[in-house]
Backbone as CSV, one residue per row, in Angstrom:
resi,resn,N_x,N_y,N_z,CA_x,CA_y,CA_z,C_x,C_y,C_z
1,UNK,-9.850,-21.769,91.136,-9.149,-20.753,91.879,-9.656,-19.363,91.492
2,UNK,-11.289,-19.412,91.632,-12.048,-18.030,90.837,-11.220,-17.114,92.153
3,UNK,-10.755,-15.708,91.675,-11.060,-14.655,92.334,-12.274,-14.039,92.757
4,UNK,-12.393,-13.370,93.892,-13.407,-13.477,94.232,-13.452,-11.845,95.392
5,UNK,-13.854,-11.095,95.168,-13.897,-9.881,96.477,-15.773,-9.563,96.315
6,UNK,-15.714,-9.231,97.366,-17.539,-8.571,97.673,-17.585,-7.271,96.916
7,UNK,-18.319,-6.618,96.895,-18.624,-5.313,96.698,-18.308,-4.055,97.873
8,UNK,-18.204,-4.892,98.917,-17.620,-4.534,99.975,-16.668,-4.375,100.275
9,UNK,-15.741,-5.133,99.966,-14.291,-4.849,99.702,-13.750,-4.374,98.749
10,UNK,-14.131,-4.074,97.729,-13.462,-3.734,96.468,-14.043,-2.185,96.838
11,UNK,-14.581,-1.837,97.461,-15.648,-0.424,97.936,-14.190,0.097,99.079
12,UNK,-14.252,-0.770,99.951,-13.145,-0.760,101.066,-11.467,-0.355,100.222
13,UNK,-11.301,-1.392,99.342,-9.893,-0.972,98.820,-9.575,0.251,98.196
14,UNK,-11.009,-0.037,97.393,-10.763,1.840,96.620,-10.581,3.044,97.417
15,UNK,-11.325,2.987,98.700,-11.372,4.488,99.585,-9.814,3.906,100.232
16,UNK,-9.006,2.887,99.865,-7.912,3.123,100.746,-6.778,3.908,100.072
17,UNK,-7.262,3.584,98.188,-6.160,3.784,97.797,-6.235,4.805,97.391
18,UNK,-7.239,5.522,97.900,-8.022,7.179,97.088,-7.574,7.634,98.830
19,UNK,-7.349,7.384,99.432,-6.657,7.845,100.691,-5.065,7.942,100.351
20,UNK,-4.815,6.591,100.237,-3.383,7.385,99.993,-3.034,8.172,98.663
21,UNK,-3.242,8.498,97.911,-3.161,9.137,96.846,-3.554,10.359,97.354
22,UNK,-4.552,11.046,97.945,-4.615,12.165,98.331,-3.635,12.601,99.489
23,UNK,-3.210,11.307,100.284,-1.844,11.869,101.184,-0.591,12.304,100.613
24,UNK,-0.844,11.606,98.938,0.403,11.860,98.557,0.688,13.789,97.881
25,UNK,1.458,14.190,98.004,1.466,16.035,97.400,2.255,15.980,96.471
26,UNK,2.475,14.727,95.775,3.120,15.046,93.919,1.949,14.585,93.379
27,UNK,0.470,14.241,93.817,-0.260,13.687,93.094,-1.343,15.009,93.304
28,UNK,-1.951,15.257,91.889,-2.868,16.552,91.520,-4.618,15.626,91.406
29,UNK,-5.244,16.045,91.609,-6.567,15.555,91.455,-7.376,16.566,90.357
30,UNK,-7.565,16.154,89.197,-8.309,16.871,88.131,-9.928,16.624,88.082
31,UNK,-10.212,15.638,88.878,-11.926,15.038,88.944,-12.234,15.190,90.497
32,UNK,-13.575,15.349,90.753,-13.964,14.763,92.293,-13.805,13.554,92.838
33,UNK,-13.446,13.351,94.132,-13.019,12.060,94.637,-14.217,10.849,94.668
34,UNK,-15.304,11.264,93.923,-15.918,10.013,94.817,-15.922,9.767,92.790
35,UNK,-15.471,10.429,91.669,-14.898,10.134,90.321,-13.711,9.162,90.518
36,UNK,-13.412,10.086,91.061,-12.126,8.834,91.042,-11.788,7.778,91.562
37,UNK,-12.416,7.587,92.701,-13.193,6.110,92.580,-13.758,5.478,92.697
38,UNK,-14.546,5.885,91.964,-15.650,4.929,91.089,-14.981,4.417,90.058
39,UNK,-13.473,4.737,89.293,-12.965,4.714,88.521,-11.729,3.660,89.019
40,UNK,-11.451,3.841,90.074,-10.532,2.650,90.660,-11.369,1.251,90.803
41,UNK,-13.144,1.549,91.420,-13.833,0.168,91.233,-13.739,-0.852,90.144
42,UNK,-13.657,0.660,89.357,-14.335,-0.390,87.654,-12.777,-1.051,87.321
43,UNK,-11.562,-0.409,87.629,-10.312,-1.147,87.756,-10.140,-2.291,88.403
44,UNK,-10.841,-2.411,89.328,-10.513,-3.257,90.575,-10.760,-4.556,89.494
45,UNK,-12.420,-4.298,89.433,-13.489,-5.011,88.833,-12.780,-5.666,87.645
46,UNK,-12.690,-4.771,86.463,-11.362,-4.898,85.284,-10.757,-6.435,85.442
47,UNK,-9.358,-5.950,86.472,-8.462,-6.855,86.816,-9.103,-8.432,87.310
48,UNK,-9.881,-8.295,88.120,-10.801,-9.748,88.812,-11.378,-10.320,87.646
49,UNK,-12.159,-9.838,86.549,-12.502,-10.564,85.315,-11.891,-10.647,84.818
50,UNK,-10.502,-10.248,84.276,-9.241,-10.548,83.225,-8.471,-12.272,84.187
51,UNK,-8.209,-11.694,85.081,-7.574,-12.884,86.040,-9.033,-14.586,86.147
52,UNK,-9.773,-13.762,86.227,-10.653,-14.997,86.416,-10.947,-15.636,84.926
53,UNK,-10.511,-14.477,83.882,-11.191,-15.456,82.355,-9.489,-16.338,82.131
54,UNK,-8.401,-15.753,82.625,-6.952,-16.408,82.601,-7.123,-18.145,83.655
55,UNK,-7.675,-17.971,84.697,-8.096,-18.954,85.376,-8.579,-20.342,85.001
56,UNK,-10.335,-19.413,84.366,-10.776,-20.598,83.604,-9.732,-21.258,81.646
57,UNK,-9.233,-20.669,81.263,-8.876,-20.859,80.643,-7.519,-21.935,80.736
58,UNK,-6.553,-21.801,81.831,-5.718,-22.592,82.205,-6.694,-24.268,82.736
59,UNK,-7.838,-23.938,83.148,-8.120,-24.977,83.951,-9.262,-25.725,82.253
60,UNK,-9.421,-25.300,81.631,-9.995,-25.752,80.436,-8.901,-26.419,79.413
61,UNK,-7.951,-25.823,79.616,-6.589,-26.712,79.358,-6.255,-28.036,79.769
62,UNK,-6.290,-28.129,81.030,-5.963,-28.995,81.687,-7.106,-30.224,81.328
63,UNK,-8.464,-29.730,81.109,-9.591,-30.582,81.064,-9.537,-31.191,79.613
64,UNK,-9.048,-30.604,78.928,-8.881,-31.050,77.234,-7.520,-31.719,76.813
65,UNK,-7.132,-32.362,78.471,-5.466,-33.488,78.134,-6.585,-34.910,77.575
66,UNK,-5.952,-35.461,77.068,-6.221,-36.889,76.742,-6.800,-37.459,77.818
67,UNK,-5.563,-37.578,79.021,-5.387,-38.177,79.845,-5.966,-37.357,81.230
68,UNK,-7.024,-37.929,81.789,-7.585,-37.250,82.700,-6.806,-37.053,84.400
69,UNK,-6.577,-35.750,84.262,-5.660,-35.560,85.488,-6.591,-35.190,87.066
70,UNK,-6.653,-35.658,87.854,-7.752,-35.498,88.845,-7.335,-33.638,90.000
71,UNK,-8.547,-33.240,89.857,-7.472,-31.354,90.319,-7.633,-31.618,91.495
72,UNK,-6.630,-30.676,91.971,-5.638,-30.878,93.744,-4.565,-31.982,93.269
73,UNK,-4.205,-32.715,92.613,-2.934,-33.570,92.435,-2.028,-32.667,91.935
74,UNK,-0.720,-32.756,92.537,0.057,-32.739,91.947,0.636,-32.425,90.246
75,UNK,0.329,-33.357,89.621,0.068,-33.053,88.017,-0.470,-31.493,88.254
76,UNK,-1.795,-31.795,88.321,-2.622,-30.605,87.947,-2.373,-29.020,88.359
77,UNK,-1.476,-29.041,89.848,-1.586,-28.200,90.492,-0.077,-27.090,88.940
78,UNK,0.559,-28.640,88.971,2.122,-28.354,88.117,1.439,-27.915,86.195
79,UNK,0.156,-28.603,86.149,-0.319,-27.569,84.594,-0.778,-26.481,84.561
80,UNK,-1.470,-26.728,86.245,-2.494,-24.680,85.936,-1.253,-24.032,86.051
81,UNK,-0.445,-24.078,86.962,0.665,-22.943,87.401,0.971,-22.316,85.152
82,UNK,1.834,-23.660,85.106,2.246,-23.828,83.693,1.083,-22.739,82.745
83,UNK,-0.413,-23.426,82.742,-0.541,-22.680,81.917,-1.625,-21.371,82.313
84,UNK,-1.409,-21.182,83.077,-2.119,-19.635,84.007,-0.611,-19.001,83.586
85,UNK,0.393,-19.299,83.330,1.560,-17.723,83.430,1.639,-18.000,82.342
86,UNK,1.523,-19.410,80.924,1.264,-18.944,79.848,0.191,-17.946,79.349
87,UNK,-0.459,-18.006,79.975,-1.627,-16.886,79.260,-1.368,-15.590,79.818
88,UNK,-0.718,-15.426,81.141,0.125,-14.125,81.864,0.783,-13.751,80.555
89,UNK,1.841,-14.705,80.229,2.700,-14.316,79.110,2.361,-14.028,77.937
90,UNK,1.138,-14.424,77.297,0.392,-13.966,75.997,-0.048,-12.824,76.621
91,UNK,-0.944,-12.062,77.384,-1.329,-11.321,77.533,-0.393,-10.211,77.671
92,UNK,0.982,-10.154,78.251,2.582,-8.932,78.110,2.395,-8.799,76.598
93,UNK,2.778,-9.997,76.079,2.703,-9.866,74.645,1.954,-9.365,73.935
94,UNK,0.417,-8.969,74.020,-0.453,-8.099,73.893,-0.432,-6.992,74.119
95,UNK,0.203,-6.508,74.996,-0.003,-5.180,75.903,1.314,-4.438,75.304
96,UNK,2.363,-5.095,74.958,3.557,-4.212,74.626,3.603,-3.726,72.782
């Protein structure tokens, strides 16, 4: 369940959200806009490799049961959930 956006879209999201942020008038701009995002990319970017190393890691879980669970079943679908928001949950725990 890799995440996955083009360069194209993550290009696309940033000028949307560097649009609304400049619509907004409680928000001040201290850098030039095409700074700031370039700075939302590398966020974008950020988030898609944190989520995708949480991914493989739930699904490396699942591969190191005893008992071999076949993925798309049921079981499996009920361990990644399980342990993809355990590692959600280690990672709060990090951050706070």
């Amino acid at each position: 369940m890799t995440l996955r956006l083009s360069r194209e879209k993550i290009n696309f999201l940033s000028r949307i959200m560097l649009d609304f942020l400049f619509g907004n008038d409680q928000v001040e701009f201290l850098d030039d806009s095409n700074e700031i995002r370039l700075s939302i990319v590398k966020s974008i970017e950020e988030e898609i490799k944190l989520y995708n190393m949480i991914d493989k890691k739930a699904i490396e879980k699942i591969q190191s049961q005893k008992k071999a669970i076949e993925e798309g079943s049921r079981e499996w679908e009920i361990l990644y959930r399980k342990y993809y928001n355990d590692e959600i949950s280690k990672l709060g725990k990090l951050v706070e």
